[in-house]
Backbone bond lengths (Angstrom), bond angles and torsions (degrees), N, CA, C in turn:
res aa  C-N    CA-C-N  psi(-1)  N-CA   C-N-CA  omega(-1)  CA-C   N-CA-C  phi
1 X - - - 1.444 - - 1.521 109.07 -
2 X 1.315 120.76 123.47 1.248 115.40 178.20 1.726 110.52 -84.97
3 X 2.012 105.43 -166.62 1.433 97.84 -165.10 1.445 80.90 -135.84
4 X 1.640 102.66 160.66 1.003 117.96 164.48 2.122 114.65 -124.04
5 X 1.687 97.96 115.69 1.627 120.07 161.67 1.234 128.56 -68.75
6 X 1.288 115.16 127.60 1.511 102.37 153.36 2.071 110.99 -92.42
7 X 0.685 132.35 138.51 1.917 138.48 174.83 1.590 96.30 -88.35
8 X 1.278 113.66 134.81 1.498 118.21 137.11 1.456 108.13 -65.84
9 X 1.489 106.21 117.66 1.802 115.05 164.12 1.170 85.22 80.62
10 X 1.150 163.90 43.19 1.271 125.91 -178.30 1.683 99.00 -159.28
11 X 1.546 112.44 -23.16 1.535 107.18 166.28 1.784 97.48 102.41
12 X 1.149 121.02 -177.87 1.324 142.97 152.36 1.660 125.11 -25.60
13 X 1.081 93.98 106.36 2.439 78.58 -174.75 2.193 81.03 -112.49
14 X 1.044 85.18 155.47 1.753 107.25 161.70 1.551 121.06 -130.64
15 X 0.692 132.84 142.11 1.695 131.82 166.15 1.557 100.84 -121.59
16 X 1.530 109.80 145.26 1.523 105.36 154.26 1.615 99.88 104.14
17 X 1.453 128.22 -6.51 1.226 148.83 156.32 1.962 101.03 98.09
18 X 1.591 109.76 173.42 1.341 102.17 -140.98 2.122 68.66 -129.32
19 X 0.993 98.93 173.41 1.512 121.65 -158.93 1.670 103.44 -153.77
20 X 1.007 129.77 103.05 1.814 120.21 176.16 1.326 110.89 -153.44
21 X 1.411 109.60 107.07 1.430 119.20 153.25 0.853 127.38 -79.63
22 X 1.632 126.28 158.36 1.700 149.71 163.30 1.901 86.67 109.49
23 X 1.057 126.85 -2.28 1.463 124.70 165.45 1.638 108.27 88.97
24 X 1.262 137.33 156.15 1.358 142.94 -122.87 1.894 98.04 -141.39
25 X 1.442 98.17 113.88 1.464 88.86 -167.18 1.450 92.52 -137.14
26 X 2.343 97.79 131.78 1.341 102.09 -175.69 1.268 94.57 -111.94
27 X 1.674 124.01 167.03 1.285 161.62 154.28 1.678 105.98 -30.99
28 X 1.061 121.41 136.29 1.781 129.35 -177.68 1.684 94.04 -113.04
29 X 1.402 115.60 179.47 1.562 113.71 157.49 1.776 97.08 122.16
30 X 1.122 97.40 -169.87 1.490 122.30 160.33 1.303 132.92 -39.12
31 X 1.604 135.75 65.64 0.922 101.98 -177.21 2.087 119.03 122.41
32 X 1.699 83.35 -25.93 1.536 81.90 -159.75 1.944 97.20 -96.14
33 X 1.073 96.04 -163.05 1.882 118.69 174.53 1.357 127.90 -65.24
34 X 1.497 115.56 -5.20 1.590 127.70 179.75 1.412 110.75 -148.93
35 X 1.534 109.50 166.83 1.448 100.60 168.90 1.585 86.35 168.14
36 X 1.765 107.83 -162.16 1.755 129.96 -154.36 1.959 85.80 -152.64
37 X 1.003 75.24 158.63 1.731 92.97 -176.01 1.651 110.97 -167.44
38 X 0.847 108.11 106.91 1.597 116.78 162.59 1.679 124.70 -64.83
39 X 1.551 110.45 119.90 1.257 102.29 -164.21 1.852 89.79 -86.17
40 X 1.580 121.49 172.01 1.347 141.65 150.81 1.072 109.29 -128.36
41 X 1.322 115.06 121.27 1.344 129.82 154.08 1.775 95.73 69.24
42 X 1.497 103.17 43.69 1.397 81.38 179.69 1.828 135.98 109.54
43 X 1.223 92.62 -32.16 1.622 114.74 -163.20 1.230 109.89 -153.67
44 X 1.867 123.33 137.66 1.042 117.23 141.74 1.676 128.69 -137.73
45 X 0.724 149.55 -166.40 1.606 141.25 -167.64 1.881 102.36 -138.30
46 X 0.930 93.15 105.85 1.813 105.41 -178.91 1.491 102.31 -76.62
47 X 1.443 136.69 129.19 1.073 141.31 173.93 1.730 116.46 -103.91
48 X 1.410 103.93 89.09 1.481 102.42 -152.15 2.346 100.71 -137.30
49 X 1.075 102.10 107.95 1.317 93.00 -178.07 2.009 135.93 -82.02
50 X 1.889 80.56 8.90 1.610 99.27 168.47 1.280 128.23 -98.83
51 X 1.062 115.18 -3.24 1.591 142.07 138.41 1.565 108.06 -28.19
52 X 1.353 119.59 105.56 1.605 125.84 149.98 1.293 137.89 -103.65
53 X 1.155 123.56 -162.40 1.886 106.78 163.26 1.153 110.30 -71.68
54 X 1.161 119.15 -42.35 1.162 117.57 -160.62 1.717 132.66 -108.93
55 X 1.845 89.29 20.56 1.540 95.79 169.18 1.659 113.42 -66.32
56 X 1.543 95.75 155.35 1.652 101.18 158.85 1.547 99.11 -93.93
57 X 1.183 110.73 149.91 1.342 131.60 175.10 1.454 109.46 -117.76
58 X 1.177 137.73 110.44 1.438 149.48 144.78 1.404 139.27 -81.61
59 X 1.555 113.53 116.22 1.518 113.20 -149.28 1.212 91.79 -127.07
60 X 1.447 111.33 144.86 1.476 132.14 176.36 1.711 108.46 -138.12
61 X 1.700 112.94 136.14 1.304 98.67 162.31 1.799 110.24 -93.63
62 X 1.047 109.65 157.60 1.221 128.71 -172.96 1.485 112.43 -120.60
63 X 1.194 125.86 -65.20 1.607 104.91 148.12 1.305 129.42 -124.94
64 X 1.462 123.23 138.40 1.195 105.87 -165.28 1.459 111.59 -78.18
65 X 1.871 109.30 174.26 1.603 102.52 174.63 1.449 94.38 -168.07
66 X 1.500 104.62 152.37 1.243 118.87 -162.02 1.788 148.92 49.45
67 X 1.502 103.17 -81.73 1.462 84.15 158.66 1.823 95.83 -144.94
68 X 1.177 110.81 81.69 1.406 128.76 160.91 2.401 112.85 -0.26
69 X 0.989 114.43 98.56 1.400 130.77 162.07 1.578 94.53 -55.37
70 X 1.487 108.39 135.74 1.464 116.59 143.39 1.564 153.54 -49.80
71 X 1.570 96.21 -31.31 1.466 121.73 175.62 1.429 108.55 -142.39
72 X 1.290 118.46 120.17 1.401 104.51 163.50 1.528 102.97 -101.30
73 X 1.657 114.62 161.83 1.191 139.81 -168.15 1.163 125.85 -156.82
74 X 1.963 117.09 144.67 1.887 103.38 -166.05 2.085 82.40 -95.70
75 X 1.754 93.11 107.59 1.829 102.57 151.59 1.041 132.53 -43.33
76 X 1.841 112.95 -34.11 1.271 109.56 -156.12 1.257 111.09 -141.40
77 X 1.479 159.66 155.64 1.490 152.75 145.47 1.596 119.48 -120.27
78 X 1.304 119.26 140.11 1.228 112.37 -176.84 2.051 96.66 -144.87
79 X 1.361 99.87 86.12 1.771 108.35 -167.58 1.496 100.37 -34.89
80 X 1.348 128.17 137.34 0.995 131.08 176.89 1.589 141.77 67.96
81 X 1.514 88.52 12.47 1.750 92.77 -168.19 2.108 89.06 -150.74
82 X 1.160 114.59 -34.12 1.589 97.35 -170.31 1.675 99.18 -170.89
83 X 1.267 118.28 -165.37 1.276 162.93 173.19 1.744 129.13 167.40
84 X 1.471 95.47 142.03 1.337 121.62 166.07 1.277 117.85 -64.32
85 X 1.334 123.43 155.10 1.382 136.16 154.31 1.369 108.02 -157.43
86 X 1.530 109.09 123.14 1.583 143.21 158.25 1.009 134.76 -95.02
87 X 1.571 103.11 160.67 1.578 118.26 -176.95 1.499 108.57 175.87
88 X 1.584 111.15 173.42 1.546 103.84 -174.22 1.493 135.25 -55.73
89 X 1.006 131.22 158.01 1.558 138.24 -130.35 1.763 79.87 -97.71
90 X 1.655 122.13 110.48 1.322 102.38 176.66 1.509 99.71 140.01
91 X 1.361 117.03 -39.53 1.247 140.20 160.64 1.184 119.76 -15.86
92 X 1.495 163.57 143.70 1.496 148.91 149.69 1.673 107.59 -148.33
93 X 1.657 107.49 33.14 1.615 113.89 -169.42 1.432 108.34 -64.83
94 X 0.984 138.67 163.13 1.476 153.20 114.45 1.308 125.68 -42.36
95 X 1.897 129.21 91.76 1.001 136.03 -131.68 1.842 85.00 -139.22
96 X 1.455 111.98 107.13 1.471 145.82 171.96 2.091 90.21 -67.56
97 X 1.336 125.88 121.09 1.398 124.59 159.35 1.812 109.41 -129.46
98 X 1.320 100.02 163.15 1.324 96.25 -177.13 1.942 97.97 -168.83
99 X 1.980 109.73 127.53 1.257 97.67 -161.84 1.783 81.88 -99.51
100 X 0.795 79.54 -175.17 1.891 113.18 -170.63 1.756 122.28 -143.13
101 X 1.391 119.23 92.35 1.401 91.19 -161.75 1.757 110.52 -98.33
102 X 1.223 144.08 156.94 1.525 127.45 -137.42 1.757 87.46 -105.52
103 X 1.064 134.22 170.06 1.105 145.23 -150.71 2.044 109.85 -98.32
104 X 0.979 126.00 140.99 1.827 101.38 -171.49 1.157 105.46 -111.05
């Protein structure tokens, strides 16, 4: 049987694994855990200050445009201020991201 925490600062903890129906919906905007990004030429630079070293970053295109990259990938990290995301030079997709930060 798992447990359920409340954290000072820190939100909700679970142990023992989490179970949730009707499907799991996060916040877009400024700043937060999800979002859309338009690539140019290939590249764009997310200006996001929840960004750490050690987020996972998960990228999806959502629509493609122009001349579609094979792999997209985060190029760049800067904890607290941004990340990159790449792909081939030509690119102009609609790129779905979302960080994840791993548990300590």
């Amino acid at each position: 049987m798992g447990a359920l925490t409340i954290r000072d600062n820190e939100g909700v903890g679970v142990t023992g694994g989490l179970r949730v129906g009707g499907g799991v919906q996060l916040e877009e905007g400024t700043n937060e855990y999800m979002g859309v990004a338009t690539l140019v030429n290939g590249t764009v630079i997310v200006a996001n200050t929840s960004v750490t070293a050690n987020s996972r970053i998960f990228l999806s295109v959502q629509t493609p445009g122009g001349t579609p990259g094979a792999a997209l990938r985060v190029s760049a990290r800067t904890p607290g201020t941004s990340f990159a995301i790449s792909t081939a030079a030509g690119d102009t997709s609609v790129v779905a991201w979302m960080i994840v930060e791993p548990a300590s």
